[in-house]
N, C-alpha and C positions, 0 to 999 in steps of 0.2 A: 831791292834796297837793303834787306836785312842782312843778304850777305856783303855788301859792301861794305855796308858799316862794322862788323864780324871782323873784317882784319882790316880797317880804316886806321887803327894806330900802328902798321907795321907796312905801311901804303907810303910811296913816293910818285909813285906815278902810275896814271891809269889808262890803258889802252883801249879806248871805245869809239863806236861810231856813232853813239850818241853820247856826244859832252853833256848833257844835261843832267846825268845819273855820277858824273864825277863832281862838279860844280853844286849841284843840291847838297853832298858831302862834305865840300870843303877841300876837295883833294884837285889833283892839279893833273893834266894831259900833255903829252907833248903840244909843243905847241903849233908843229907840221900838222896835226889833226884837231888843232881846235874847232876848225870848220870843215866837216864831210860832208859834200852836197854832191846831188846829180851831176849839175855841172862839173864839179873837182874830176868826179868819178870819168865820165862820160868823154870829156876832152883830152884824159890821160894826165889831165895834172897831177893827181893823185892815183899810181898805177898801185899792184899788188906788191912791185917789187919794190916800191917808197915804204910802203907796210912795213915789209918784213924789215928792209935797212931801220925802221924808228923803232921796232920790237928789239932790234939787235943794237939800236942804239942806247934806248934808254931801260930796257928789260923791268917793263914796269910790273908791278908788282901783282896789278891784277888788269885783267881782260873781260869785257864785256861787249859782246854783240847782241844789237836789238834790230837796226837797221838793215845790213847789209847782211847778212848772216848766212843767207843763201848763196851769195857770191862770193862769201869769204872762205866758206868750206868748203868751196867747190874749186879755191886756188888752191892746190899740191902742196907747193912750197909752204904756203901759210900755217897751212893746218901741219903738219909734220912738222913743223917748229915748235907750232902749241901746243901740239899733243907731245914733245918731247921735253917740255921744259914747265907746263903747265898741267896743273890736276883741275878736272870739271867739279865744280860744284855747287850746281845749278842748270838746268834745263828744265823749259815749258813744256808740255806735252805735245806743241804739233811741231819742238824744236825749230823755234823761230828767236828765242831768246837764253841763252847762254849765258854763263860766267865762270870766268877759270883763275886759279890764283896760282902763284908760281911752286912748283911741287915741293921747297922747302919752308914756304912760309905757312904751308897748312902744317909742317914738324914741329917748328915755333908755336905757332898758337895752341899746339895741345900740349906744351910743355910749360906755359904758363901759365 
């Protein structure tokens, strides 16, 4: 939560599979991901390749995986997005929960 709130005044949109760490904020998710569930997942309503199109739609400002995190860095595409447009700043030690902010808005905030 500390790093959210960290750059929560330079924040438009937040890409997470738990809406709940953006909403306790006050900050706002696409709205193709308000709701991530097994079901979404599992039926393909929600594929990796919706992912990436709503990263490259709304290039939100920061990323948080708590849920799915295992399946999210085990998609190619995804992760090679976010490792090229996003800096880590934040991992739990059995890396099960992540957060990444876009690589020039950690340059902004140390320049305020």
């Amino acid at each position: 939560m500390q790093m959210i709130l960290k750059y929560k005044s330079l924040t438009n949109w937040v890409f997470t599979d738990n809406p709940m760490y953006a909403f306790y904020n006050d900050l706002i998710v696409p709205p193709e991901i308000a709701v991530i569930s097994y079901k979404r997942i599992n039926s393909g309503d929600l594929t990796f390749t919706k992912m990436l199109a709503i990263l490259n739609k709304y290039h939100p400002e920061q990323v948080i995986l708590t849920r799915w995190t295992t399946q999210i860095k085990s998609e190619k595409s995804l992760m090679d997005y976010i490792n090229a447009n996003y800096s880590i700043t934040y991992t739990n030690s059995i890396k099960t929960e992540e957060h990444y902010v876009l690589k020039n808005l950690s340059k902004v905030l140390n320049h305020l």
